[in-house]
Structure formats: C-alpha cells, structure tokens
C-alpha positions in Angstrom: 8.0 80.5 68.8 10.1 83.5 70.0 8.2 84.1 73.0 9.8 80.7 75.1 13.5 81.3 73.8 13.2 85.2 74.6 12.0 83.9 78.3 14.8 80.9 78.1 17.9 84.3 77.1 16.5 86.2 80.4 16.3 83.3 82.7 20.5 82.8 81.5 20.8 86.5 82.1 19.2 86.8 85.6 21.4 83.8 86.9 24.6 84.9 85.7 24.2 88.1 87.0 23.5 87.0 90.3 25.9 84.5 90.2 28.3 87.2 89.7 27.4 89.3 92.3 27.4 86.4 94.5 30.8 85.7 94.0 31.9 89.3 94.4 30.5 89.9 97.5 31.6 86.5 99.3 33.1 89.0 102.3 36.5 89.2 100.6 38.6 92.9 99.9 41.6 92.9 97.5 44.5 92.8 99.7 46.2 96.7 100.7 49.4 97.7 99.3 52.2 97.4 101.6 56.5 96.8 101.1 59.3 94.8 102.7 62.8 96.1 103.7 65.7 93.6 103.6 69.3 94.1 104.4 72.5 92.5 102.3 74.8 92.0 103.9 73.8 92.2 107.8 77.0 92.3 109.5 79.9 94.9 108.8 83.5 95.4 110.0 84.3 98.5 109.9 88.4 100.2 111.0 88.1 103.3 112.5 89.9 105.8 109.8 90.0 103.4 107.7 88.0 102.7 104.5 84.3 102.7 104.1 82.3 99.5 104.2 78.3 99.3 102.8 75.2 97.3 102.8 72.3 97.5 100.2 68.9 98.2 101.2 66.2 96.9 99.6 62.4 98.0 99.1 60.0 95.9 97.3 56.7 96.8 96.4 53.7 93.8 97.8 50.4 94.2 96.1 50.7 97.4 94.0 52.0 99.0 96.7 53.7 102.2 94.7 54.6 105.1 97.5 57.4 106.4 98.3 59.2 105.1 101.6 61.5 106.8 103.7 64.3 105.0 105.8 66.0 106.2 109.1 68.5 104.8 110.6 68.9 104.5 114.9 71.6 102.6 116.6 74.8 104.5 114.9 77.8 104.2 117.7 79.3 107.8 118.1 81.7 108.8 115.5 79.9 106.4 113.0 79.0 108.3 109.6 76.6 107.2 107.1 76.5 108.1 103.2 73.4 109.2 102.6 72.5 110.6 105.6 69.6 109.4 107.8 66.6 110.1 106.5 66.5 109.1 103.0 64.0 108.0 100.3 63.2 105.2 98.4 60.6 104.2 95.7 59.6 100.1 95.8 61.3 98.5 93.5 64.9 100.2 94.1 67.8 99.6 96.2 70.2 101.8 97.8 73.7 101.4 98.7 74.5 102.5 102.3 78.5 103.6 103.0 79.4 103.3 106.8 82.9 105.4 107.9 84.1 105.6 111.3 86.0 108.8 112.1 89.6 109.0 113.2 89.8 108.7 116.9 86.4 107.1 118.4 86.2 104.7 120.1 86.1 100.7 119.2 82.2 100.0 119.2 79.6 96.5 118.6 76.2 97.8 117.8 73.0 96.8 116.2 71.8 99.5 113.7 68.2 99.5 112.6 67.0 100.7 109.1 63.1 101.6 109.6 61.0 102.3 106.6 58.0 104.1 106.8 55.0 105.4 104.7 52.3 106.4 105.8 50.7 104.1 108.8 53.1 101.0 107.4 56.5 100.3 108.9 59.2 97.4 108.2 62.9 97.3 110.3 66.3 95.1 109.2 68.7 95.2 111.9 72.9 95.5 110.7 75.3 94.1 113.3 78.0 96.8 113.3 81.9 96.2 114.4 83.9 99.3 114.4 87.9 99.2 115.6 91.0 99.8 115.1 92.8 98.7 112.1 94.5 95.4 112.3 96.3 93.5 109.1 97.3 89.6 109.0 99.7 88.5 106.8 100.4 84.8 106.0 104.2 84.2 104.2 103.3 81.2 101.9 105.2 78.8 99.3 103.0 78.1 96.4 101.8 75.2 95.6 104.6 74.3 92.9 108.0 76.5 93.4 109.3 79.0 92.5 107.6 81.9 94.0 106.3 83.2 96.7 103.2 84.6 97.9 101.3 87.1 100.8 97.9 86.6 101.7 96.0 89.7 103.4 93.5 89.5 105.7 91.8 92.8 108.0 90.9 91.2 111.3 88.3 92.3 113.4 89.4 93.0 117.0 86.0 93.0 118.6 85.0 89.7 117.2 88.1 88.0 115.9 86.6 87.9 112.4 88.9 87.4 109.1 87.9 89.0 106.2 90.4 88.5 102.8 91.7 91.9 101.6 90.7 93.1 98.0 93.6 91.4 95.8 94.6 88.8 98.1 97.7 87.7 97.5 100.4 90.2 96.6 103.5 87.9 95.3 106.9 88.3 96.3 108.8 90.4 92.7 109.9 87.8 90.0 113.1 86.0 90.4 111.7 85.2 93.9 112.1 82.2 95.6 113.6 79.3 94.0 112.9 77.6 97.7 110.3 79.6 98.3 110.2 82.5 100.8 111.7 82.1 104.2 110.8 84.6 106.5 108.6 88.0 107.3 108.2 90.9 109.8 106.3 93.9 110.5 106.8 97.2 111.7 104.7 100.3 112.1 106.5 103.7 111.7 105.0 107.2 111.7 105.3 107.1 107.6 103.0 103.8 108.3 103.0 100.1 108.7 105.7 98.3 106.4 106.5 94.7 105.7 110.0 93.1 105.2 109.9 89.3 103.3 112.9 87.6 102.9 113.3 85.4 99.8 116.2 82.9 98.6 117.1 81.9 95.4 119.4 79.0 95.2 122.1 78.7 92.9 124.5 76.9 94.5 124.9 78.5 97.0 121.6 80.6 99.4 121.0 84.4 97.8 118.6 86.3 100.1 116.6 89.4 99.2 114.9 91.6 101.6 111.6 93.0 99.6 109.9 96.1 101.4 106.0 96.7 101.1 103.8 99.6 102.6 100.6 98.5 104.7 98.0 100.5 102.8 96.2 101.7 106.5 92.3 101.9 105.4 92.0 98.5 103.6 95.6 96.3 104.5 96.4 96.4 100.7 100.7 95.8 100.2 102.1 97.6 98.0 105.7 97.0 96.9 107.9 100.2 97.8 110.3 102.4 95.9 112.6 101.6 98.0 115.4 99.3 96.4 115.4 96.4 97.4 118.7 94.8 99.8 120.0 91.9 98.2 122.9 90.1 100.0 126.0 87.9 98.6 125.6 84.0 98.3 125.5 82.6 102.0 126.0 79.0 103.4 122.3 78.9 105.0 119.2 81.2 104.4 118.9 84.2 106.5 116.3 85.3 109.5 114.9 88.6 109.7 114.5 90.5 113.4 113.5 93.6 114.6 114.3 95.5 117.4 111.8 96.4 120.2 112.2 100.3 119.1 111.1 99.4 115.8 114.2 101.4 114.5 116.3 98.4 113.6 116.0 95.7 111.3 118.2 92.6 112.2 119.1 90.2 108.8 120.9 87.3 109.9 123.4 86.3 107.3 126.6 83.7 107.3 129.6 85.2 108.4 127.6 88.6 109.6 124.2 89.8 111.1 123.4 93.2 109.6 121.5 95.6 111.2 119.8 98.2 109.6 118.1 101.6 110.4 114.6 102.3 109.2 113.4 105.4 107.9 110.4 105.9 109.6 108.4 107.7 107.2 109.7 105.8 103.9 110.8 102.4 105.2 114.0 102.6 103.2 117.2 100.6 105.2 120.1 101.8 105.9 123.1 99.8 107.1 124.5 100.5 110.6 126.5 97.9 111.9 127.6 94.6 110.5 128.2 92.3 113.5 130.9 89.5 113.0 130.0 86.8 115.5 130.5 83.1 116.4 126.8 82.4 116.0 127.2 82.9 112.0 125.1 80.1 110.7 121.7 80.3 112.5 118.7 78.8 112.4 116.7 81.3 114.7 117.7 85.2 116.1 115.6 86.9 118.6 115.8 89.9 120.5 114.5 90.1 124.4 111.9 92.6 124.6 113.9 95.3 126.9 116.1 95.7 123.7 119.3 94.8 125.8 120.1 91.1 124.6 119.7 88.9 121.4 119.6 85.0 121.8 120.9 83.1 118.4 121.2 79.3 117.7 123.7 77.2 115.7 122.3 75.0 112.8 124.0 71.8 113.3 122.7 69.0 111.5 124.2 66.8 114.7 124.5 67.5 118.1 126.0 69.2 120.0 124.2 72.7 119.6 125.2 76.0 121.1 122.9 79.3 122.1 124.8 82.5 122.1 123.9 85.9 124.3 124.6 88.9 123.0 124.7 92.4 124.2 122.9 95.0 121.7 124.3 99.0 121.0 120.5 100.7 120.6 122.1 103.2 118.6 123.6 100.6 115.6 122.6 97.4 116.6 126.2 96.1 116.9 126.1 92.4 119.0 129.0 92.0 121.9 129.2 88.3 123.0 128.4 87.8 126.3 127.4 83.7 126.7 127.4 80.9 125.1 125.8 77.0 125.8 126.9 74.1 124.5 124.0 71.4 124.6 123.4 67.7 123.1 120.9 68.9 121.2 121.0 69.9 117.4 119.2 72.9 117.5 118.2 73.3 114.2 114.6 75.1 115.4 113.2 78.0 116.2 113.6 80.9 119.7 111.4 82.6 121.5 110.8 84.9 124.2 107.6 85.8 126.1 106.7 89.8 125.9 107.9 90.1 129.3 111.4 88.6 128.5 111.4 86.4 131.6 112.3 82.8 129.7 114.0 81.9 125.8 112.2 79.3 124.5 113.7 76.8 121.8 111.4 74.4 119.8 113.5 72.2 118.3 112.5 69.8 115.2 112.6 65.8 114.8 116.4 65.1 113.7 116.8 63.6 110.7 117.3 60.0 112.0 114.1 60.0 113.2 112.7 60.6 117.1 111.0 63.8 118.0 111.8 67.5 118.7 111.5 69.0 122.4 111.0 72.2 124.0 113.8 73.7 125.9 113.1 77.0 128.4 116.1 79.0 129.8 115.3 82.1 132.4 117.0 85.1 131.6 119.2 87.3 133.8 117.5 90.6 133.7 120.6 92.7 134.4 123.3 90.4 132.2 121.2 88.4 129.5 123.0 84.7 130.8 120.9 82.5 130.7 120.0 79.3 133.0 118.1 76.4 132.3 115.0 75.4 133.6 113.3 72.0 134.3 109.5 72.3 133.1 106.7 69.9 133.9 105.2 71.2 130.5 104.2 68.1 128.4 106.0 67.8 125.7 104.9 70.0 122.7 104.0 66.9 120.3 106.3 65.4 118.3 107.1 68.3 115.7 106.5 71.7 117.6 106.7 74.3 114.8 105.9 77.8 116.2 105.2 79.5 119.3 102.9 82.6 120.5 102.1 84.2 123.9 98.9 87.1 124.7 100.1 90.2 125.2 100.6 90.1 129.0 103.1 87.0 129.1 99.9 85.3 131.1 99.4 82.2 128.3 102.1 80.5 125.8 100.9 78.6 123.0 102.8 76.1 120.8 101.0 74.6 117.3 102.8 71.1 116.5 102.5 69.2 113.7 100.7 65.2 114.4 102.5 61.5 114.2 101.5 58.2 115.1 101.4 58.6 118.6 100.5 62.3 119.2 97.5 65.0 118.4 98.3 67.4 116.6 97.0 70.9 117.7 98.3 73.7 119.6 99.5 73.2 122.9 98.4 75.6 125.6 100.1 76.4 128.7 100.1 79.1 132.0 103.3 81.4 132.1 104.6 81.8 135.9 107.0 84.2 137.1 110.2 82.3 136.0 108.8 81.8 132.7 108.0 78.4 133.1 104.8 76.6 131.8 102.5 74.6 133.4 99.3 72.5 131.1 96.2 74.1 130.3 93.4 71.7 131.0 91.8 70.7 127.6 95.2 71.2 125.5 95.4 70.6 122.7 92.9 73.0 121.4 92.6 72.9 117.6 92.3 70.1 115.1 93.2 70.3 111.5 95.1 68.2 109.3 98.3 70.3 109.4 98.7 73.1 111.8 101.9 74.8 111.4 101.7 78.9 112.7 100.3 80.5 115.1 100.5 84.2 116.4 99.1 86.2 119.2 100.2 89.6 118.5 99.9 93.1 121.1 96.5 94.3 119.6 95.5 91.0 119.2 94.8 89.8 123.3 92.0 88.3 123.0 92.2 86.6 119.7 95.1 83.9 118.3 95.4 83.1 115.0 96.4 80.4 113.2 97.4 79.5 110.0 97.4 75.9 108.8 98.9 74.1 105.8 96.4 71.3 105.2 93.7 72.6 104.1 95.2 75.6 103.3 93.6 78.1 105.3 93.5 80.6 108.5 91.1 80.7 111.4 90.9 82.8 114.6 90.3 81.4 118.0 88.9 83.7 120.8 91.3 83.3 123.9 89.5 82.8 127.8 91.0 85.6 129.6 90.8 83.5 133.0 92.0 80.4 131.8 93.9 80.6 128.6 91.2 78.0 127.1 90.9 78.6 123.0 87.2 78.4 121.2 87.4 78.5 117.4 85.2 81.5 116.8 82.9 80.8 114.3 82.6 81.5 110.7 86.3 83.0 111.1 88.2 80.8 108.5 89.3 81.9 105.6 91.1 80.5 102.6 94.7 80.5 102.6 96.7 80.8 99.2 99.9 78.8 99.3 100.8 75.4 99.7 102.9 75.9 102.9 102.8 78.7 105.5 106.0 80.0 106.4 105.7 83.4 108.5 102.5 85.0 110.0 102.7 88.5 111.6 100.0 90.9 112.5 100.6 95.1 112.4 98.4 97.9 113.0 97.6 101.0 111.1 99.8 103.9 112.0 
C-alpha cells in the first residue's frame, strides 16, 4: 500500500516545483535601486549683506537603493555663497540644510539654481528660484485691536519681485505706558550708524503727552530694536504731534502746540539733539511736510470748522528754525493730511469728511520754486472717493496714488493718476486699482519704483502691487500679502539698509 501514496508525494512534489519556477521566471526582474531629490522650500529672498537664508535638501532611498549621492549646485548669480560648498554628499535617507549669502556689493540678481544628484549612471535635479537685492524694511505703525498700546509690524521686501516676507518676531510694541490713543505717527531715516525709526505715541490725560521712541533697523534681517538712546518726551499739548524729517536726513521735525522742534540726529547713534524750537502761527497742525529741495515746509491748521489756513515756511538747514513766509485762508476745514510729489512741483491736501457729514476733497497748489508761495490749481482729477486717507508717488514724480476709504456711492480702492509738469493729475484708465474691505495706507518709497505697498485695516493685512512703468497701472502681485498685526494702520514707511 505504500507504493501509490509514495507515487501520489512525488507527483505533489514535481508540480509545485514547477509551478514555482514558473512563476519565477514569468519575464519579471526586481526593480533597480534608484533615489529622489526634492527641494523645501523652492524660492528664496535673499539681501545682499544681509543675513543668510536656506533650503533643505532631501535624498530618499527607492527600492534599497543605499549609495552615497553627491549634489552640485549650477546656476549661483555672482557674489552668491553657499554653505556647504558645491559638491557635497549625502547618504539616502538624510537631509541637508543649504545656507545661501550674498556678499556685500554684487549686484541685485533673479536666478534659477539647480541642485543635481548623482551616483553612479542615476541623476535627479530640483530647481530653487533665487532673489538676491538690496535690503529693504516695511514697517506698518498699528493700534491694537483693544487700546492701550501700540504696535510695529516688520516685514523684508523683495525689490526684484515685490514679495513680503514677516520678520522673525513680528511685531516689536511701542515701551509700556504707550499709547492710551494709540500711536500716531512714524518715520524712517538711514544714517551711516544705520537705519533708525522714530514712533510717536500719546498718552491722554487730559490733556495730549507725546513721546518720541527711537529704534535701530537691525540691517541683515529688519529686526527693531529699541535704542539706548532716552527717549524725548514733550509737555501736555492741545492736539497730538506729527513727526517730519528733513530731506538731509539730519533733522527731525516734531510738531507740537505752541512750537515745532527740530532736532539734530546723530548719525551713528540716532540720539536727538534739540536745535531750534520754532514759535509759529501754524501751532495746532494736523499735517507738516517739508518740499524735497529742503527750502520750504507746508503746515495746516486743525479746525474743526471752516475756514482753514496753509502756512509756508522758509527752513535754516543748519537748525531747522521756520521763518513765515505765506499763508492761505480757505473754506475748507483742513483737518487732513499734506503732501508733496519727490520733485516738489505741487502740495497736495487730502482732506477728510467733516463731521456733519459730506465728503473730503483733494486740493493741489504749485509751488514757487524760488519763494515757496504757493498757487492753487484747478485739477480735472476725479475726486479721490469720499474719504481719501493717504497719498504716495514712484520715485520719479511720473504717478500719484491716493487709497480712500468706501461709502455708499463710491469704490473704495486707490486712486491712480499721471503727474504733469505743474504737478497736476490727470486719471489713470482702470482706477481704482485695489479692492479690500478697508484700505487705509499706501507708500511708494525711493527703492521701492516699481513696487507700492499697501497696508489695509480690514482684514488686517499688507500686500504689494507691482507698478506698470508705462502706464502707472497697479497688478496685485501674487502671493504677496501678509498678515498685518493691529486693528488699525496708522503710519507705513519703508528704509533701506545702510
């Protein structure tokens, strides 16, 4: 009886073997080894002396794959550094963190960079979009959410591409005991010690207390830091101050009641120094500016009824001391804000909605060169919306722009507009250009030309729009908008790295 089960056990034997050899040989190989090379992130700004900036590359191993791969990079602008140097190795499985400098000096670069690994016969690429320029700081002057307080958001912009990125820390806020209202305005200077910031804050107690509050631009990331310097605290005024500096960047203007200070800076610490106290008619202001030849200052009189006046003054370089030279009487309350376009052709007054209700205009006056008197012009510029808030210009005095809050009747947006020789404007087709719920800064500063930005209240945030050289027209460039800490923006301004 063994002999048909013995048979039966070899029959089994014989098909499973061939069944296994079968399926073995079906024309299949196990897969070869190979890796993948990935990027994070792929785009980098990067300021030229500034701080480093890196990506992570990334090597993972695909079937088994276990040898070493080494990465080069191709594509590095002139001037460019990277940390490690090209070549370097990796093992699958790892990443490695790539630092990117640009060295003092070179020149502002776009590039694509490609990282190539190789081993052996196998090669994988991931390509890095690459900014490198100059070093340019925004800084957005906002009133939190619930007062007191006050607050600085930081942003590094990219000059090539318009980009916002938030700075490390985002927001600095104003020293305690700072601002019962809230702070009410912000300016910028860059020295050869380095950039600095003056914020003004108020604290009301009866009567308006202002504080000037001194920061340092950190150059290679846009970081504020408070200062040693002490800070300038003024006796109780009737209305909060203004802060203004002259063209030189050697004087700081603080407009108080009853006097308009002007202080040296100290180029290398930022500390203020008074040098003139200017006793003038113009005591309780609502806006100071100072005509880019350095020659004349333009004020306006808060008057919560009409009429208004506009006072000219002439300006001492060496102490900043004002000299009356003209003043305007108007029916206007000019309770809003002056301007003047780089080239210091035309002031410009926005004015606010008076308190009885109605809207607020845009006046333009053309400015005497040689005496700083001023003479009104007629403009066939639409009117600005019904609540024009603040006003910028590009660089060459070619376009004005003009962000306005909305009402029932009007868009809100900001209202664009060709400068001609007398300083007049004249409508950009397509104006108004951007939409948000609130708009209420916007700012076009020197190493900004070809970018504006904007800050807006509702939602809180701030977005850059690239500016049409030819035309003035405003695209929103994308994926620019950050978050913008603060309930309401008071002050914008933009420096540069020393």
């Amino acid at each position: 009886m063994w002999r048909p089960i013995r048979i039966l056990e070899t029959a089994v034997a014989v098909f499973l073997t061939t069944f296994l050899i079968a399926c073995g040989s079906s024309g299949s190989t196990p897969a070869a080894g190979d890796f993948s090379l990935s990027l994070s992130p792929q785009s980098l700004s990067l300021p030229i002396g500034g701080g480093a900036d890196t990506t992570q590359v990334s090597v993972q191993a695909i079937n088994g794959f276990s040898n070493t791969v080494t990465v080069s990079i191709t594509g590095l602008p002139t001037g460019v550094i990277t940390t490690p140097a090209s070549p370097f190795m990796m093992t699958p499985g790892t990443n490695q963190t790539v630092s990117f400098e640009a060295e003092p000096g070179m020149k502002p670069a776009v590039a694509t960079v490609t990282f190539t690994g190789t081993s052996g016969t196998l090669a994988h690429s991931g390509t890095l979009s690459l900014s490198v320029a100059t070093p340019v700081y925004a800084y957005v002057e906002a009133k939190p959410a619930q007062s007191p307080g006050g607050q600085i958001s930081e942003y590094a912009v990219d000059e090539n591409t318009g980009l916002l990125t938030t700075v490390a820390g985002s927001p600095v806020s104003l020293p305690s005991g700072c601002c019962t209202s809230g702070p009410i305005d912000m300016v910028g200077v860059t020295e050869t010690g380095g950039a600095f910031i003056y914020a003004l804050g108020e604290v009301v107690s009866g009567e308006f207390s202002d504080t000037v509050y001194t920061f340092l631009v950190n150059g290679s990331n846009g970081v504020l830091t408070a200062t040693a310097v002490p800070t300038t605290t003024f006796q109780p005024t009737t209305v909060p101050g203004t802060l203004a500096v002259y063209p030189n960047g050697k004087l700081l203007y603080v407009v108080q009641s009853g006097c308009t200070f002007a202080f040296l800076i100290d180029p290398g610490t930022g500390n203020l120094t008074q040098a003139s106290c200017s006793s003038v008619p113009a005591a309780d202001q609502s806006s100071f500016v100072i005509a880019p030849s350095g020659n004349f200052a333009f004020a306006a009189v808060i008057k919560d009824n009409p009429p208004g006046t506009l006072y000219t003054f002439s300006i001492n370089p060496a102490t900043g001391l004002l000299t009356q030279v003209q003043s305007i009487t108007t029916g206007n309350a000019l309770s809003g804000k002056l301007f003047t376009d780089p080239q210091g052709r035309a002031l410009y007054l926005l004015t606010q909605p008076p308190p009885s209700g109605g809207c607020g205009s845009l006046f333009i006056w053309s400015i005497n060169q040689t005496s700083g008197v001023l003479t009104p012009l007629n403009t066939s510029f639409s009117t600005p919306n019904c609540a024009p808030v603040s006003m910028a210009f590009t660089p060459g005095g070619q376009f004005a722009y003009i962000t306005s809050l909305a009402n029932q009747t009007n868009l809100l947006g900001i209202y664009s507009g060709t400068i001609d020789a007398t300083g007049n404007l004249t409508n950009i087709p397509g104006s108004p250009f951007a939409i948000g719920s609130a708009p209420t800064l916007g700012v076009v500063e020197p190493s900004l030309g070809n970018y504006l930005i904007e800050a807006i209240g509702t939602p809180e945030q701030v977005t850059s729009f690239a500016i049409d050289p030819t035309t003035g027209v405003l695209t929103q460039v994308p994926s620019s908008s950050q978050m913008l800490t603060g309930n309401t923006p008071v002050k914008m301004v933009v420096v540069g790295a020393p």
